[in-house]
C-alpha positions as CSV (number, residue, x, y, z in Angstrom):
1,X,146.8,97.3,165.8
2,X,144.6,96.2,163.0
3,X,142.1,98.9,163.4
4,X,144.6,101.2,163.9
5,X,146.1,100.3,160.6
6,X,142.4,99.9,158.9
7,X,141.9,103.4,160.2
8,X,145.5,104.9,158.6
9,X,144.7,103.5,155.2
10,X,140.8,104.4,155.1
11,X,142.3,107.9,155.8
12,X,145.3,108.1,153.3
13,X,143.1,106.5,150.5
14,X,139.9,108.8,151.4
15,X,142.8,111.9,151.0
16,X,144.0,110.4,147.4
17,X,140.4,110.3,146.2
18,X,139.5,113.6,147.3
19,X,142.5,114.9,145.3
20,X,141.6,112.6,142.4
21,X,138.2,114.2,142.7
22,X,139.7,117.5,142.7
23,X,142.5,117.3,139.6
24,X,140.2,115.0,137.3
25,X,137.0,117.4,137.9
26,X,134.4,118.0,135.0
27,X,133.5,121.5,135.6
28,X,129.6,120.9,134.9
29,X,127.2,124.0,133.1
30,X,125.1,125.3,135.5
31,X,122.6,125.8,133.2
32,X,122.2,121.9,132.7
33,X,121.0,121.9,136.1
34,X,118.6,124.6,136.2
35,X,117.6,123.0,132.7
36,X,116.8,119.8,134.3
37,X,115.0,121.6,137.1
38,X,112.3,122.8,134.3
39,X,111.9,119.4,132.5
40,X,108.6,117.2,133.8
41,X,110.9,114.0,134.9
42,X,109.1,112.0,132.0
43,X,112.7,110.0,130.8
44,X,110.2,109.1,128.1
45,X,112.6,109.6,125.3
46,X,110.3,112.0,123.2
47,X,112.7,114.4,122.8
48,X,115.2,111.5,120.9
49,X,117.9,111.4,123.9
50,X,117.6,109.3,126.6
51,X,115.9,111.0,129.3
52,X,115.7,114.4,130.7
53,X,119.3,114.4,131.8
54,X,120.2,113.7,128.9
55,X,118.6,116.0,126.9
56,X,119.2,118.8,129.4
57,X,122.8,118.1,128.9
58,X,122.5,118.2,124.8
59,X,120.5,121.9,125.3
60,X,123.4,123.3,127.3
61,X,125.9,122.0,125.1
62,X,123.8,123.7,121.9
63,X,123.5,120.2,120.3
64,X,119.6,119.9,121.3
65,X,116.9,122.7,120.5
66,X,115.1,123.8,123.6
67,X,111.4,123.0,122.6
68,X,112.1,119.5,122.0
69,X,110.0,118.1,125.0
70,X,107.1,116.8,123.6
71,X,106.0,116.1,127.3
72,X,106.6,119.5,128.9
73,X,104.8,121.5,125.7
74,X,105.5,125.4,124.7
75,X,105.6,126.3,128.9
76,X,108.7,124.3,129.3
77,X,110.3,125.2,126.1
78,X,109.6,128.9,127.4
79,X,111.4,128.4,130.5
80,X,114.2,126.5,128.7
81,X,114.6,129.0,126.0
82,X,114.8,131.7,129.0
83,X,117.7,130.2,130.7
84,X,119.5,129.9,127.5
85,X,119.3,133.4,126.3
86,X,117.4,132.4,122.9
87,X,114.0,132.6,121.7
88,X,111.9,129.5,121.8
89,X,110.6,129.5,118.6
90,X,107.3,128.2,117.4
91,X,106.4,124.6,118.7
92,X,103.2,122.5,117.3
93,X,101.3,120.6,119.1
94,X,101.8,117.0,117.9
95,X,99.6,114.1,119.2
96,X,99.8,110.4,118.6
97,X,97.2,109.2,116.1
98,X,96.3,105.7,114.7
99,X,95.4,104.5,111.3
100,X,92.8,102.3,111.7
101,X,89.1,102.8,112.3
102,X,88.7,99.4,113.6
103,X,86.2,98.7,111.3
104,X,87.6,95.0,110.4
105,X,88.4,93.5,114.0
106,X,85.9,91.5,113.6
107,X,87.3,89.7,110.7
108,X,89.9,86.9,111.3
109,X,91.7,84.3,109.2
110,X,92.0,82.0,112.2
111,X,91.8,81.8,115.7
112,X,94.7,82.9,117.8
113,X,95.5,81.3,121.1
114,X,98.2,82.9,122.4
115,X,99.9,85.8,124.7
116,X,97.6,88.9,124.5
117,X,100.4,91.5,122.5
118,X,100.5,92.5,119.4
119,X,104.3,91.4,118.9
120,X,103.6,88.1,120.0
121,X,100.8,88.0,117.0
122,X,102.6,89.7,114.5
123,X,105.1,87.1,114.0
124,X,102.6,84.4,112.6
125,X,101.9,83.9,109.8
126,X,100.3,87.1,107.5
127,X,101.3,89.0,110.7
128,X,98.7,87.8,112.9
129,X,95.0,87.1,113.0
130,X,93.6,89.5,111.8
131,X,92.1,89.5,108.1
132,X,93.4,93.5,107.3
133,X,96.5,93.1,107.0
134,X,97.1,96.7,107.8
135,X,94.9,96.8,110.9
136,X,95.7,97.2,114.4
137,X,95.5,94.0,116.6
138,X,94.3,95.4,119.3
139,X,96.2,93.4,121.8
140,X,97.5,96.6,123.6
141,X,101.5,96.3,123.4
142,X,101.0,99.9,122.5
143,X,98.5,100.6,126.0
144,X,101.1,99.0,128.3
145,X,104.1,100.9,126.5
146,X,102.6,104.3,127.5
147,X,103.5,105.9,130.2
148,X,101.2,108.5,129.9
149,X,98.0,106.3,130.4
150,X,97.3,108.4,126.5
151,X,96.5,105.1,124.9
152,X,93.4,102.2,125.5
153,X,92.1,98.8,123.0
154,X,88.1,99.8,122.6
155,X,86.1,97.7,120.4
156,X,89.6,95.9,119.3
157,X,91.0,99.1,118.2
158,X,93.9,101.2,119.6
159,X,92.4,104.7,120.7
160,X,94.6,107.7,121.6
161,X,93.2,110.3,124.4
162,X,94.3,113.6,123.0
163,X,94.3,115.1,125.9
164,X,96.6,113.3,127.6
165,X,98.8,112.8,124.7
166,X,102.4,114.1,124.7
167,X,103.8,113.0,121.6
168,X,106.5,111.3,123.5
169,X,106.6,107.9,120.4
170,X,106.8,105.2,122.1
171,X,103.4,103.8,120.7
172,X,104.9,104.7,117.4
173,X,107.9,102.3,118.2
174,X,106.4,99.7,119.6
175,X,103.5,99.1,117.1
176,X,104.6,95.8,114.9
177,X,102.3,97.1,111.9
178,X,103.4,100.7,112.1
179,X,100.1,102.0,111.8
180,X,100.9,105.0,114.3
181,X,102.5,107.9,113.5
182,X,102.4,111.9,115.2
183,X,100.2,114.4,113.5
184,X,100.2,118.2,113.8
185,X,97.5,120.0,115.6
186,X,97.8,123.2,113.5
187,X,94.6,123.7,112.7
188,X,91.0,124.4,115.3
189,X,89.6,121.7,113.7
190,X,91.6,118.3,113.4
191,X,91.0,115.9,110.5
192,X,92.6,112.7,110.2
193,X,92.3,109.5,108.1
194,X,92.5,106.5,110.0
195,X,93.3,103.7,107.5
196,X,96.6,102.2,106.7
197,X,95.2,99.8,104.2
198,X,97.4,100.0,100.3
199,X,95.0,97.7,99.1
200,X,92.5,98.2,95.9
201,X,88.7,98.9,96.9
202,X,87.0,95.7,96.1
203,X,90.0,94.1,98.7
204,X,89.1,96.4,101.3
205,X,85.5,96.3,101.3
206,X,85.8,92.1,102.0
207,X,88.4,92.6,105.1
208,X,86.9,95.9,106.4
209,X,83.1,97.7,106.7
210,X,85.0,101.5,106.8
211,X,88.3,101.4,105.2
212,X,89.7,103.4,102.0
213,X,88.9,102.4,98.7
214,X,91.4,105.3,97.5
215,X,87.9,106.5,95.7
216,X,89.8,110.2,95.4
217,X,86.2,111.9,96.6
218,X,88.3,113.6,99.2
219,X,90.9,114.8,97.4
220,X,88.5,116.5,94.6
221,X,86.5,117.9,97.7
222,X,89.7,119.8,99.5
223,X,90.2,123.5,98.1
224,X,93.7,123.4,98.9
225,X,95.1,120.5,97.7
226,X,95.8,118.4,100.9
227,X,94.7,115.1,99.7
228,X,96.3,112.6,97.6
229,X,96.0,109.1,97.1
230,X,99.0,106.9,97.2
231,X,98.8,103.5,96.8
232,X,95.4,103.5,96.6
233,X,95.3,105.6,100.2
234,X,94.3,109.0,100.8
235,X,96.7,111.3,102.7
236,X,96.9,114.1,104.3
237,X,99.2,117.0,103.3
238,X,98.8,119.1,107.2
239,X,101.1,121.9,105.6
240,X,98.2,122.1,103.4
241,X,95.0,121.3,105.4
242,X,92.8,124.1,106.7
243,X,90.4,121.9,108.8
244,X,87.6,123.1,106.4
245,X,85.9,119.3,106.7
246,X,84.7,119.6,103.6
247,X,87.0,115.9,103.0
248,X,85.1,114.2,105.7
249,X,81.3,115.1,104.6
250,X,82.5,113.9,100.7
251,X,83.6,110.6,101.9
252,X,81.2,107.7,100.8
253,X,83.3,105.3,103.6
254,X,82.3,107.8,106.4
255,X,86.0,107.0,107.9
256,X,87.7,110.7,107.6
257,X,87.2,112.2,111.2
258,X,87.4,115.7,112.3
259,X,88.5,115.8,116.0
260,X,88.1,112.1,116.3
261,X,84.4,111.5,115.1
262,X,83.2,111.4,112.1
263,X,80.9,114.6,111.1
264,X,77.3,113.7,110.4
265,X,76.5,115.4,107.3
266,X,73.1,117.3,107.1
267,X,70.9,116.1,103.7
268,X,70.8,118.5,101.3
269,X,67.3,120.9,101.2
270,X,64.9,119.9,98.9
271,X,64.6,122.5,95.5
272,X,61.1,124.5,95.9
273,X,59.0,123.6,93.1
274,X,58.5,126.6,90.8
275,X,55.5,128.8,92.0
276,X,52.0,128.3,89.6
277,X,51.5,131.8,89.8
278,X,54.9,132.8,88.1
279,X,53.3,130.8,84.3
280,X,49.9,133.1,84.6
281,X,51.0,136.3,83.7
282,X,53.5,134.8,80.5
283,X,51.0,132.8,79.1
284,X,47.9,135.8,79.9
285,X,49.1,138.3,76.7
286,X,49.0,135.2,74.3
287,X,45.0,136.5,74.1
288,X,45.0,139.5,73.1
289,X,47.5,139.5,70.7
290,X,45.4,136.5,68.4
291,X,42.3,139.0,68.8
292,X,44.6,142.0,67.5
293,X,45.8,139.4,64.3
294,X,41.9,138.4,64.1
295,X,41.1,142.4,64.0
296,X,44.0,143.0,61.6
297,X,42.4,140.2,58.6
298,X,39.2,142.1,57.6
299,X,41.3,145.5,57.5
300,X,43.4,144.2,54.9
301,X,40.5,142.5,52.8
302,X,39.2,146.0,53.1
303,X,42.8,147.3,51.6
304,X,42.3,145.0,48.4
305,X,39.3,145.8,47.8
């Protein structure tokens, strides 16, 4: 009797939930699925909504553009922008980038002994060890935060892999000191100022070997304007920039690089000396013409008489 009466009620309450199911429905957009189909299965929150589901859900609702997945690039945004009947629009390549050169991780104001992550160090005091106050730890809370495998410590400085790069933020996020930001690729040539440091020049130059002195060089060397210096820093304007370089081979710190190195500048030709032959023929008439003067005296002595 028991199982028989288990049995009747699994069946009359498995009935009432299939009605439920039935009545309360959310008729779903077919188009979220075929969006979600498209999208790389990062869930790594680049595009601002929390994961690809959600952010295939906000495209077919129209509250989400379609080339908005930093991971999946202008392909996916293609294929998005296909199943929703618009055009994709132009999408720039972004890529994570981080001010600092690492040229003062060797400079500390104490010893830390503590857990390796930059969050940990960043709540001592003057945010951490380091003796830049604006310079990356280097204790990887950004590296294990990736899930692209985009970002590694080298020499005590962050370093992003373009290539593998998707602009997804989360390095941005993480970082305590806010020294990463995205930059646009819109130019064939990349140039980019990795310093973070407001300080004056003479400040600098005691906590770091490479950093800005806001020496405005660069800025009087860019044709179009790009540069300025705030707060003694020099930024760049990429609406501006034309990846000429010309910023980079002005820049008496040699910390402006163009596609991540710095450009080594070729000296400047030596003048030619003017040619010793050129003087003989302008001094050569001098001659002649004091032998025509000489000629000329007895001719006029020869008049007055």
């Amino acid at each position: 009797m028991a199982v028989a009466v288990l049995g009747i009620l699994g069946a009359v309450f498995g009935l009432i939930l299939a009605y439920a199911s039935k009545v309360f429905a959310v008729e779903k957009d077919p188009r979220e699925e075929a969006i979600l189909g498209c999208l790389p299965g990062a869930n790594c929150g680049g595009c601002g909504f929390p994961g690809c589901g959600g952010y295939a859900a906000a495209v077919a609702a129209g509250k989400a553009p379609v080339n908005a997945c930093a991971a999946g690039g202008a392909a996916v945004a293609a294929q998005i922008a296909e199943i929703m009947g618009v055009a994709a629009g132009e999408s720039v390549k972004k890529v994570a980038t981080v001010h600092c050169s690492g040229g003062g991780a060797d400079k500390s104001k104490y010893e830390y002994i503590g857990i390796h992550d930059c969050l940990a160090a960043a709540r001592l005091p003057g945010g951490g060890p380091l003796a830049c106050k604006f310079g990356c730890l280097g204790m990887g809370s950004c590296e294990s935060e990736c899930p692209f495998d985009a970002i590694h410590v080298k020499d005590g400085v962050a370093v992003v892999d373009d290539e593998k790069c998707v602009a997804c933020g989360k390095c941005v996020d993480i970082c305590p000191r806010h020294i990463i930001d995205l930059e646009p690729y819109k130019t064939k040539k990349h140039v980019s100022i990795p310093c973070s440091s407001k300080d004056k020049g003479p400040a600098v130059t005691k906590v770091c070997s490479n950093g800005c002195i806001g020496c405005a060089l660069c800025a009087k060397a860019c044709p179009k304007e790009a540069i300025t210096i705030e707060n003694n820093l020099a930024k760049i304007d990429y609406s501006k920039c034309i990846g000429c370089t010309l910023c980079a081979q002005k820049c008496p710190r040699k910390l402006i690089v163009v596609d991540g190195k710095v450009p080594v500048v070729k000296p400047a030709a030596p003048k030619a000396a003017p040619a010793a032959a050129a003087t003989k023929p302008a001094s050569a008439p001098a001659a002649p013409a004091a032998e025509t003067k000489a000629s000329e005296a007895p001719k006029a002595e020869e008049t007055k008489e």
